[in-house]
N, C-alpha and C positions, 0 to 999 in steps of 0.2 A: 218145754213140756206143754204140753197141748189144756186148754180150759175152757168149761161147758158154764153158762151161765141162763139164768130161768129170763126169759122176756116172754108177757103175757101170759104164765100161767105156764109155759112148753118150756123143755129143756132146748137150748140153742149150742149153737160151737161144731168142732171144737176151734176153738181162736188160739194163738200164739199170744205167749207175754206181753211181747210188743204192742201183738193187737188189742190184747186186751188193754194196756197202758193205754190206747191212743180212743179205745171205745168211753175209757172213766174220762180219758179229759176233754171228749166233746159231749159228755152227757148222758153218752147212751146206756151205761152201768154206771149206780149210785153207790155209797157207802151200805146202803141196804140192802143192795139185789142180792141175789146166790149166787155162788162160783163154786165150783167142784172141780178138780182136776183126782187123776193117780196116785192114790196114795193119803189122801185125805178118807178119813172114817164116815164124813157126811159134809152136807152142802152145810158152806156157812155164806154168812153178811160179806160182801167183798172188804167192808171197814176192817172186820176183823184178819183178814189176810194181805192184807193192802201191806205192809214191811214186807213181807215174800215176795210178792208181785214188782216192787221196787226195787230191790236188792239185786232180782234176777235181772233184771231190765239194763241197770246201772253196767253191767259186766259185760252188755252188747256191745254192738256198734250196728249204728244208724248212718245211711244216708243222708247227705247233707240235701236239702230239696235244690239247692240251689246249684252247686258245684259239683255233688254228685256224689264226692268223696267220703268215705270211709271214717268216723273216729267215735270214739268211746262215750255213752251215751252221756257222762259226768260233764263231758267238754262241749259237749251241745245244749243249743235253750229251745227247748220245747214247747209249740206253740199252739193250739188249736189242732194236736193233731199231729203237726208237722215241725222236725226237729232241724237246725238249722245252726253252721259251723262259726265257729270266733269270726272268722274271716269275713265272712258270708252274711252276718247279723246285721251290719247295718243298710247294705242294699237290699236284702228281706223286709228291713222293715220300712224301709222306704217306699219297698213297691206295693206295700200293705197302706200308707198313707194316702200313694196315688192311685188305689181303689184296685188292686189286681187282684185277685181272688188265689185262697189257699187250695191247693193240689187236694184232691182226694183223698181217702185212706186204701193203700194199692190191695189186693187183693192177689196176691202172686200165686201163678200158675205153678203147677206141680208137675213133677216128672212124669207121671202114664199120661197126663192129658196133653200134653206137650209129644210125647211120643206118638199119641195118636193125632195128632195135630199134623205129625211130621211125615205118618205114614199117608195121608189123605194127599199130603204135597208128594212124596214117596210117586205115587201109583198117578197124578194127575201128569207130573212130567213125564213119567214110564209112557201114556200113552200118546203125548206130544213127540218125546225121542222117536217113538216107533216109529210114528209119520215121517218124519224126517226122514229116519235108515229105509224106508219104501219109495221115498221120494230120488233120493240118491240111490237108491239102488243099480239102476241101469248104468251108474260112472262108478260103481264102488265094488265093482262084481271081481269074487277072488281072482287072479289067473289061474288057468292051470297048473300043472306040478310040474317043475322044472320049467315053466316059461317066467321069462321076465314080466316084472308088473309093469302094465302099457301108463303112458302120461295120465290120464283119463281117471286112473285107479288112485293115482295120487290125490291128483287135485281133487277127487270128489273127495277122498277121505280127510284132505283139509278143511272143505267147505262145509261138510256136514259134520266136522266137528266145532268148527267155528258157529256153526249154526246151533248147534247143541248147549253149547256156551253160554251163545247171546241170547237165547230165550229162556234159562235159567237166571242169567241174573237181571234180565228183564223181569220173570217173572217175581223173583223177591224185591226188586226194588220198585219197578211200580205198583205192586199189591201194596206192599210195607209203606209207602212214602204216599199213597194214594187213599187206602184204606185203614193203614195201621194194625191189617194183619193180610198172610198170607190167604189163596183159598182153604187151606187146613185151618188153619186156626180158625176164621172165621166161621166155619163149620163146628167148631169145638167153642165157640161163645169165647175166644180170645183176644187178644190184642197188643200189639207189642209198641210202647210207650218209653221216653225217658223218665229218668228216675224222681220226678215231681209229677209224672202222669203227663205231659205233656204229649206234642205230636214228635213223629221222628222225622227227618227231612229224608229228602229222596236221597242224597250223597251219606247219610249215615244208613240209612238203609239199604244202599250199594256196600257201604264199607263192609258191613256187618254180613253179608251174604258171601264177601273174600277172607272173614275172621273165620267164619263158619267152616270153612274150608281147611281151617288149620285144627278143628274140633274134629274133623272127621279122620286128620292125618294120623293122630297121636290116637290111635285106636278106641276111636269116642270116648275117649275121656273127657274129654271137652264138652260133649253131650251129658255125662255123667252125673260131674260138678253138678249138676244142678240140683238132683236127687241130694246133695248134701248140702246145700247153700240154703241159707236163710232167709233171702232173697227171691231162692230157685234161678240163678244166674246160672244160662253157660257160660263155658271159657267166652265166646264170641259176645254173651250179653257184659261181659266185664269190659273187655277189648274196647265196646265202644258204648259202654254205658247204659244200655237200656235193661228193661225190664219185660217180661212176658206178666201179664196180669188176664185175669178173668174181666169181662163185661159188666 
C-alpha cells in the first residue's frame, strides 16, 4: 500500500513499504516525520506506525543486491538500504571493506511508462522496417496470379527479413549494452539496470531482447507481469534478471 510522508513542510510520495523501509534506514524519514497512507484517520510520527510498516515489509521478498534472487525479507540483513542473502553476506561485505560502494535505492519503472517507452521503440523501428521493405522492393515484388514466384522473389524476401531482424536486435542490444536504455526509454527518463543498479552487458542485453520475444508470444502477458510485479518485472526482466528503473 502506497505512503505520503511530509519533507520540508510539502506532502511527498506516494512510496511503497519497502521504500519507505529503505528511506528510515538511510535517514531520509525519522521517528518524527509524518506518514499517511489509506485508511489511516490523520498523519502521524512514523515512530508511532513503524510495527505496521515492519510487519508489512517482513511478509516480502526482496532482492538479493548480489545474486539477484528472491527470499523473504526475515532471511535477509539489511544494510544501508540494501538487503542482502545468507549466502551472499559474506562476499557483500567484503566488497564493502574493499571500498565498493552500495547500489542505490531502485526507483522501478511502472507499466504506462514502460508502455510508452515501448511504443516510441514501437514507431522508431516501424520506420527503419519501412526503409528496408522500399529498399527490397524491386526483388520482393508479388508475382502475378497464377505465375510462379521467380528466384529473386525469394531471396529478396529472405534478405529483407534477415535484414529486419539484425537491426532489431541490434538495435536493443547496442542501445541497452551501450546506453542502458533503448531510444524509448531514454525518451521517457528510463534505464534498464541489473538488480543492484549496475550496467547490463551487451550479451544480456542481446539475451533479453530473445526473452522478449517469448513475452510477446504468450499474448503479452509477459509484458503484463509487470503491471502486477513489485519490482515491475517482465516475464523477459525475470528471465535475465534486470530491472527497468526511472533516472
Amino acid at each position: 500500500m502506497d505512503w505520503y510522508y511530509v519533507e520540508n513542510g510539502q506532502k511527498a510520495g506516494p512510496v511503497s513499504d519497502e521504500e519507505l523501509q529503505s528511506m528510515v534506514t538511510t535517514g531520509v524519514i525519522t521517528s518524527k516525520d509524518l506518514v499517511w497512507r489509506r485508511g489511516m484517520a490523520d498523519w502521524r510520527p512514523y515512530g508511532d506506525v513503524q510495527n505496521q510498516t515492519v510487519a508489512l515489509t517482513e511478509q516480502r521478498v526482496f532482492p538479493c543486491v548480489e545474486c539477484g534472487k528472491s527470499f523473504p525479507a526475515d532471511e535477509m540483513v539489511a544494510y544501508s538500504g540494501s538487503r542482502v542473502c545468507a549466502a551472499c553476506k559474506p562476499i557483500f561485505f567484503q566488497r564493502l571493506q574493499e571500498g565498493a560502494r552500495l547500489p542505490a535505492t531502485l526507483r522501478y519503472a511502472g507499466f504506462w511508462i514502460r508502455f510508452a517507452a515501448k511504443f516510441v521503440d514501437w514507431f522508431i523501428l516501424g520506420v527503419v522496417n519501412a526503409v528496408i521493405q522500399l529498399s527490397f522492393g524491386f526483388m520482393v515484388t508479388p508475382p502475378q496470379p497464377g505465375a510462379m514466384p521467380s528466384a529473386g522473389f525469394f531471396i529478396g524476401s529472405v534478405l529483407m527479413m534477415i535484414a529486419q531482424i539484425g537491426v532489431a536486435v541490434f538495435y536493443a542490444t547496442y542501445f541497452v549494452g551501450k546506453f542502458a536504455a533503448t531510444p524509448g526509454k531514454m525518451a521517457c527518463g528510463l534505464k534498464i539496470v541489473t538488480p543492484d543498479g549496475g550496467k547490463v552487458s551487451y550479451w544480456r542485453a542481446c539475451g533479453r531482447y530473445f526473452a522478449e520475444i517469448l513475452s510477446a508470444m504468450i499474448l503479452l502477458i509477459g509484458y503484463i507481469m509487470a503491471a502486477f510485479d513489485s519490482e515491475k518485472q517482465a516475464l523477459h526482466d525475470r528471465i535475465c534478471s534486470t530491472r527497468v528503473i526511472r533516472k
